[in-house]
C-alpha positions as CSV (number, residue, x, y, z in Angstrom):
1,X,-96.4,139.1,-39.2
2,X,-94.9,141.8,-41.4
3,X,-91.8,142.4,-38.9
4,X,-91.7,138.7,-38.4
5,X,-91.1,138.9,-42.5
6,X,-88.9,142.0,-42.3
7,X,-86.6,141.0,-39.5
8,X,-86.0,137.4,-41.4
9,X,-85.7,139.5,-44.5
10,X,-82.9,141.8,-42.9
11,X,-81.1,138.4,-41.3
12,X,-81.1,137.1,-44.8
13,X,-79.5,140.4,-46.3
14,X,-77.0,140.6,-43.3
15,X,-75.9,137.2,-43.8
16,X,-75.2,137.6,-47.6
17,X,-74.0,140.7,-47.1
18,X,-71.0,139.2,-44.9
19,X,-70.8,136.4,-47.1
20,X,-69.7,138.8,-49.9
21,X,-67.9,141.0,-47.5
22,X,-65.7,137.6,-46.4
23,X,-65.2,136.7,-50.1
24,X,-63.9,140.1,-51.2
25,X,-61.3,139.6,-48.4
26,X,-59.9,136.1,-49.7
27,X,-58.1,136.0,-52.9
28,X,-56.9,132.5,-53.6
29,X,-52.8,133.0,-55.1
30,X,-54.0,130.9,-58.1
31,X,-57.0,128.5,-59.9
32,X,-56.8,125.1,-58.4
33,X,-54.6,122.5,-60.1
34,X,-57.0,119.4,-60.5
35,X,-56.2,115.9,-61.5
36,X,-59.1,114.1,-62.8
37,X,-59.8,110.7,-64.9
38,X,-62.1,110.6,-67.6
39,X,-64.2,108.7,-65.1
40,X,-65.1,110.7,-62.0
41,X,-67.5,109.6,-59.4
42,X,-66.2,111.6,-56.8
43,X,-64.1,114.3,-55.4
44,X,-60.6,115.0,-52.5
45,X,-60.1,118.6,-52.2
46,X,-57.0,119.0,-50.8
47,X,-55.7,122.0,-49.0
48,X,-52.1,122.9,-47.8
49,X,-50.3,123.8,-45.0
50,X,-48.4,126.9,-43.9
51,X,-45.9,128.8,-46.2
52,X,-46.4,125.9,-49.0
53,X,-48.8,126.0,-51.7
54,X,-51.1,123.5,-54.3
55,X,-48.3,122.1,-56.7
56,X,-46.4,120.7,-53.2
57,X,-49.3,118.5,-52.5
58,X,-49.4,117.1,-56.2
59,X,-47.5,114.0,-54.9
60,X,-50.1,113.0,-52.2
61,X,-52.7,113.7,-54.5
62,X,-50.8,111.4,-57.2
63,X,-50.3,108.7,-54.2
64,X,-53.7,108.7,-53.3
65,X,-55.2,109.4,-57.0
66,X,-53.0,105.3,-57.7
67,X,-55.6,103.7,-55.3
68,X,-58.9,106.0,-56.1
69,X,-58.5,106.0,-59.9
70,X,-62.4,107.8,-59.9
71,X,-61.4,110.7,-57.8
72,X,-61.3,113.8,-58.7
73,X,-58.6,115.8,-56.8
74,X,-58.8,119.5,-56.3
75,X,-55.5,121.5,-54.6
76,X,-56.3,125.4,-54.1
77,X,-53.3,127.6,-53.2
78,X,-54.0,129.7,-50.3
79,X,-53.4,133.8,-50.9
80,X,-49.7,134.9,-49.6
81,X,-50.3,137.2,-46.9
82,X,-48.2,138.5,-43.6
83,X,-48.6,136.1,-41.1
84,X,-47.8,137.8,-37.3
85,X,-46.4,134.4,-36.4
86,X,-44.1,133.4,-39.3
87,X,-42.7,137.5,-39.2
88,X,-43.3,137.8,-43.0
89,X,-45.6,137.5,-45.6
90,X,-46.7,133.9,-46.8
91,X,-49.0,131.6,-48.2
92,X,-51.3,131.1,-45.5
93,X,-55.0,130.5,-45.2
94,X,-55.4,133.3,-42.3
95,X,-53.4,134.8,-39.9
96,X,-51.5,133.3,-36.7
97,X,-51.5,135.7,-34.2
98,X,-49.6,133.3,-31.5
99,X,-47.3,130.5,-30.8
100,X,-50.4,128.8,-29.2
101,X,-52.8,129.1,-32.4
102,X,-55.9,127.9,-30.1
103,X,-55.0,130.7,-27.7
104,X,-55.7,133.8,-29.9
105,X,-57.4,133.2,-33.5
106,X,-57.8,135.1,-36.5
107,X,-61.8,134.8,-36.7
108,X,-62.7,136.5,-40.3
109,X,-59.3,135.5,-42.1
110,X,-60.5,131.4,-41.0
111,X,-64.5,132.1,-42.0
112,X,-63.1,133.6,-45.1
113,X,-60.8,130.6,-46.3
114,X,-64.0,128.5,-45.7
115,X,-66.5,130.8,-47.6
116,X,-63.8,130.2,-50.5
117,X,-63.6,126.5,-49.9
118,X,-67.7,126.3,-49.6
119,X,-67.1,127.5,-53.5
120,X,-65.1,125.4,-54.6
121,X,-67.6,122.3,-53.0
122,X,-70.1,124.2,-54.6
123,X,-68.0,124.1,-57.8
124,X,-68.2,120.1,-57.4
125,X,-71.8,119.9,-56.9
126,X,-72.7,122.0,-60.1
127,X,-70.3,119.5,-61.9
128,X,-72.6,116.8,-61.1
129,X,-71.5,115.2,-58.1
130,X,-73.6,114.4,-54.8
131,X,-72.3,116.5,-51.6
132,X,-72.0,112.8,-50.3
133,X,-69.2,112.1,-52.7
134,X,-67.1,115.0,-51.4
135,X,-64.4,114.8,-49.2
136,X,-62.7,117.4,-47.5
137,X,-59.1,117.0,-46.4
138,X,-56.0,119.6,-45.4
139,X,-52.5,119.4,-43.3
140,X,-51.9,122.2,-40.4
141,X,-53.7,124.9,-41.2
142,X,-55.1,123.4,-43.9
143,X,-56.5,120.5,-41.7
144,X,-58.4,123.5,-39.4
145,X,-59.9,124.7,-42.7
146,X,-61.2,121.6,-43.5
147,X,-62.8,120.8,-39.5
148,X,-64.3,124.5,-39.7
149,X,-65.6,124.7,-43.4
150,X,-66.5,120.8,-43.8
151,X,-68.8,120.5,-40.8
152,X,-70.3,124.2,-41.3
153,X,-71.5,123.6,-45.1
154,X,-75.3,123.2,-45.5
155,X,-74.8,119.5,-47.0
156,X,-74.2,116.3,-45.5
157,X,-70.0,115.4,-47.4
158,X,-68.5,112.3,-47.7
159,X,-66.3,112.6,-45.1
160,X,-63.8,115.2,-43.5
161,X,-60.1,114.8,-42.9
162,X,-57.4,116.1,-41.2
163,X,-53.2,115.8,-40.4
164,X,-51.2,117.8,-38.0
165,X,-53.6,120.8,-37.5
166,X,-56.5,120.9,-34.8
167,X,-60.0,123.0,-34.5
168,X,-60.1,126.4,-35.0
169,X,-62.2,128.8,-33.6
170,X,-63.7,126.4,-30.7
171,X,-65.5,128.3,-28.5
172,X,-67.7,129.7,-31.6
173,X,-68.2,125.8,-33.4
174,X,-71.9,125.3,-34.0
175,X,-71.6,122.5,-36.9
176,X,-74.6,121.7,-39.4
177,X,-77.3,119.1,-38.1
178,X,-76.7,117.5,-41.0
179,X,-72.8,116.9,-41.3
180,X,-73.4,115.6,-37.6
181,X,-73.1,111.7,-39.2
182,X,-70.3,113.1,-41.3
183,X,-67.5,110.7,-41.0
184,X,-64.0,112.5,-39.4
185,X,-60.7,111.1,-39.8
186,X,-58.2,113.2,-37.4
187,X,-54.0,111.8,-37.6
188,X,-51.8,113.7,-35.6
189,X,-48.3,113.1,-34.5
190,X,-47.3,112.4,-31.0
191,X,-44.1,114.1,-31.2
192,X,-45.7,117.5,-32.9
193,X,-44.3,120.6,-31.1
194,X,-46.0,123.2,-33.7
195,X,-49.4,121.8,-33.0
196,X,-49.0,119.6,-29.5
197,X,-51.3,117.2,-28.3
198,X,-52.1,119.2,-25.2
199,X,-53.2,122.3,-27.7
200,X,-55.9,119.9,-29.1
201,X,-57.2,118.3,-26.9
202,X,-60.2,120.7,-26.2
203,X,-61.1,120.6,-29.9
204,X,-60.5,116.7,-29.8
205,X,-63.7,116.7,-27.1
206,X,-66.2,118.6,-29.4
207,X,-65.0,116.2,-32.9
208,X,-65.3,113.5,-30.5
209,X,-69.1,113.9,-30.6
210,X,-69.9,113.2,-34.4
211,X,-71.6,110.2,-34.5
212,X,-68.4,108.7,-36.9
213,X,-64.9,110.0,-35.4
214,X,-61.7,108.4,-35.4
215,X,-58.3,110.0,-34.1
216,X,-55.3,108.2,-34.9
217,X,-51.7,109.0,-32.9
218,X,-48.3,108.8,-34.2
219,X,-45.8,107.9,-31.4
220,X,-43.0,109.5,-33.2
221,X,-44.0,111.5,-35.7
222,X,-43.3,115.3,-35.6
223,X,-45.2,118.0,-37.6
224,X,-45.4,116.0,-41.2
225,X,-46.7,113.6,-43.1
226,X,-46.1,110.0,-43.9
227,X,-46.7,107.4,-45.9
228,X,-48.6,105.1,-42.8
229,X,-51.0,108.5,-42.5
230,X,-51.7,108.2,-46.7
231,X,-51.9,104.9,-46.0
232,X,-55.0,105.5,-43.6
233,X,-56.5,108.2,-45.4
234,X,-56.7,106.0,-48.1
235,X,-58.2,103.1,-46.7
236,X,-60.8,105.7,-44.7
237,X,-62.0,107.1,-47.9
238,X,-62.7,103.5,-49.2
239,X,-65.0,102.8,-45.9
240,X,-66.4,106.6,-47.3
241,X,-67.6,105.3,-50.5
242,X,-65.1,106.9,-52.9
């Protein structure tokens, strides 16, 4: 009984250890710009894509803040760091070591981005707000942060949802029980050649499983965002409860 404590004792440790170890590697580039009513019943963070940063997603926050007037939105700003794939230093939430980013993956630099945006959740739910009334959401690279960090935090969110990006880290994904029923909006564009449908489609299969998944193709959209995808997002997060 004493090693069964000990050994669940030294789990515990090693676990917080490389929490603190992951958070010491991930300095966010600034505090989160947040737009927020005096009425706030729930809460959109909002991460970026490659090479961009918070203040360029202030007017999708603004376009979606119009038809959730209760909604809290929160838009870190990733660190700038060298990115192998972009040949120069950049804000970026971790590293792309390829042209195919399923095909070799920067495993600490993505579990660090979501230890930070685990905090900033956190953050939410100290303010007073249920997990349930959380959404997570992210283009590109932001979009893989949200999958990875949305459906491994210890609390059941409001929903999860991404644009242009895909599922990081696939071959390690383990989500929470509990986020299992966690609604997933996924809106890609047919004519991406960043992040192809083919590159995907593996990660596609294991979202596919959630108990609430919808994935929603773009004929002829390319690797951005449009006002039809806002338009879904923002009628998805109704159906969410915010």
């Amino acid at each position: 009984m004493e090693r069964a404590n000990e050994n669940r004792h030294r789990r515990r440790h090693g676990l917080r250890r490389g929490r603190l170890s992951l958070m010491k590697s991930f300095v966010p580039n600034s505090q989160p710009i947040v737009l927020s009513s005096e009425k706030v019943d729930s809460c959109v963070i909002l991460l970026h894509g490659l090479t961009t940063n918070g203040r360029a997603f202030l007017p999708i926050a603004r376009y979606l803040a119009a038809k959730l007037p209760d909604t809290r939105f929160v838009l870190p700003t990733a660190p700038v760091r060298p990115v192998k794939w972009a040949g120069q230093a950049t804000f970026a939430w971790y590293d792309l070591l390829d042209d195919d980013f399923t095909a070799a993956e920067d495993s600490q630099g993505i579990q660090a981005a979501s230890a930070y945006v685990h905090d900033l959740i956190n953050e939410q739910i100290q303010s007073g707000l249920s997990a349930d009334k959380i959404v997570l959401g992210g283009f590109s690279q932001g979009c893989a942060i949200s999958f990875w960090a949305g459906l491994h935090f210890p609390q059941k969110l409001g929903g999860i949802f991404g644009l242009s990006g895909y599922l990081p880290l696939a071959d390690l994904w383990q989500p929470e029980k509990v986020n299992q029923e966690t609604p997933v909006l996924w809106q890609h564009g047919g004519r991406d050649e960043l992040v192809t449908l083919s590159q995907i489609e593996h990660g596609k299969q294991l979202l596919a499983k959630q108990q609430d998944f919808e994935f929603l193709a773009y004929s002829g959209l390319g690797h951005q965002i449009v006002v039809e995808e806002l338009d879904a997002v923002a009628r998805w997060l109704g159906r969410c409860g915010l």
